[in-house]
C-alpha positions in Angstrom: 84.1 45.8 96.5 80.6 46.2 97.1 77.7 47.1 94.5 77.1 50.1 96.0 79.9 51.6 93.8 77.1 51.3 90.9 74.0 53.0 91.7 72.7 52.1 88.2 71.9 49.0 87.9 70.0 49.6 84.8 72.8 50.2 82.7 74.1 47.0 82.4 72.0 44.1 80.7 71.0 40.9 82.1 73.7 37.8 81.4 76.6 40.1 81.1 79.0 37.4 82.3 79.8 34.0 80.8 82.1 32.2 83.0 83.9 28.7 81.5 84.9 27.2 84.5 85.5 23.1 85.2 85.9 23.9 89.1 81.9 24.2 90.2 82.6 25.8 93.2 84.6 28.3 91.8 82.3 28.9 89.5 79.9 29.2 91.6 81.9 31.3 94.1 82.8 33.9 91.2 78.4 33.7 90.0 77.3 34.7 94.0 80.3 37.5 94.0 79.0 38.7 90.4 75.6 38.7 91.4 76.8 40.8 94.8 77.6 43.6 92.4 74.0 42.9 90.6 75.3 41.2 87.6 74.3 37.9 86.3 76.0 35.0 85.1 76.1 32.3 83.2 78.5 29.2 83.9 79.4 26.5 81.4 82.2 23.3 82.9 83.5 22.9 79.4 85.1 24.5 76.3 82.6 22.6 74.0 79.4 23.7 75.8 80.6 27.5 76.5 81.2 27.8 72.9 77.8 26.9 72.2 76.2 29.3 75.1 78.3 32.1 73.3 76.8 31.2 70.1 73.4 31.4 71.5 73.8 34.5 73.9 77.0 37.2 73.0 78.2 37.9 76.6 79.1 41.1 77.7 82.7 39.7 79.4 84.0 36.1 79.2 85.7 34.4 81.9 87.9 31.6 80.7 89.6 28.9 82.8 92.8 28.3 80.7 93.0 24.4 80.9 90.0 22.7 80.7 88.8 18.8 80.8 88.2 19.1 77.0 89.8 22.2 75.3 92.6 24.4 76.1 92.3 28.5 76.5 94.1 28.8 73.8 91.6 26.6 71.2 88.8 28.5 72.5 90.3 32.1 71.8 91.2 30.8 68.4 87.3 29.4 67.7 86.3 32.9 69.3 89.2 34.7 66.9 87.4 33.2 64.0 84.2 34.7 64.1 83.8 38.7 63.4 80.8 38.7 66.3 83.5 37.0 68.9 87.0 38.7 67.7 86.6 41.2 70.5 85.0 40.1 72.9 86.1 41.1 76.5 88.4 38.6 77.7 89.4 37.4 81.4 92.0 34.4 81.7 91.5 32.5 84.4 94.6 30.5 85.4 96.3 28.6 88.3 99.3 28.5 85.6 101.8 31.3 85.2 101.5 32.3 81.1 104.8 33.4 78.9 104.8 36.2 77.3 104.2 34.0 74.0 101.3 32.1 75.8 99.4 35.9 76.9 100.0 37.0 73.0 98.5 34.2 71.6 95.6 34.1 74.0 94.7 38.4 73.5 91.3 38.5 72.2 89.0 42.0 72.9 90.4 43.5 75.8 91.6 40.7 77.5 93.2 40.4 81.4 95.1 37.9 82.8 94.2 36.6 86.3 96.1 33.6 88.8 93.5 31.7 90.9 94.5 32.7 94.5 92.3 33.0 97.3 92.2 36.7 97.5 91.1 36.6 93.1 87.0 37.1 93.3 87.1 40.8 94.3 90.3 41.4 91.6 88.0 39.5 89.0 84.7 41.2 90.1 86.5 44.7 89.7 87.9 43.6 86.3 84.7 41.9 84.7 83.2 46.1 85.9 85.7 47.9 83.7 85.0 45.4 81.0 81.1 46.7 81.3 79.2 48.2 78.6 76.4 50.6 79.5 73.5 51.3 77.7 
């Protein structure tokens, strides 16, 4: 996927992406692939310090390792549950784990998608982090 599927550029705002990630080179794999498409992104390598970037800057679509050095996906989608401004916001798990059924419930926030780290998953999560998109 290229961003020449999205001729206006415009549309979408500047730090649309927020991507919690404790792999830096994944993050920064999935921030150059983003910014392919002409998004931005933001990256934080901990539960504690994404939740404060969301705080400070609502992002248009989170991407959310599932286990991380100091929080769990699943404590950070509660925090996020229990604030109106965060409830529904756009959701990508981000997970070298297969989830239960129980495990996907718990962790719905927004629209949220499930994705397994693989080597072919920047393109799946670039296409995904698109749909989640708002335009102006």
């Amino acid at each position: 996927m290229t961003g020449a599927h999205f001729k206006n550029r415009s549309a979408f705002r500047d730090d649309d992406v927020l991507i919690i990630e404790d792999d830096v080179l994944l993050s920064k794999v999935m921030s150059i692939q983003l910014a392919s498409l002409g998004l931005s992104a933001r990256t934080a390598s901990c539960g504690r310090e994404g939740l404060k970037m969301i705080r400070e800057h609502l992002p248009a679509v989170l991407i959310l390792d599932f286990k991380l050095p100091d929080m769990t996906g699943t404590e950070i989608v509660n925090a996020l549950k229990s604030r109106p401004e965060t409830s529904k916001l756009p959701l990508i798990i981000h997970t070298a784990f297969e989830l239960s059924k129980a495990e996907r419930a718990e962790l719905k926030l927004g629209s949220t998608r499930f994705v397994l780290k693989t080597t072919r998953q920047s393109d799946l999560l670039a296409q995904l982090v698109l749909e989640f998109m708002p335009l102006q």
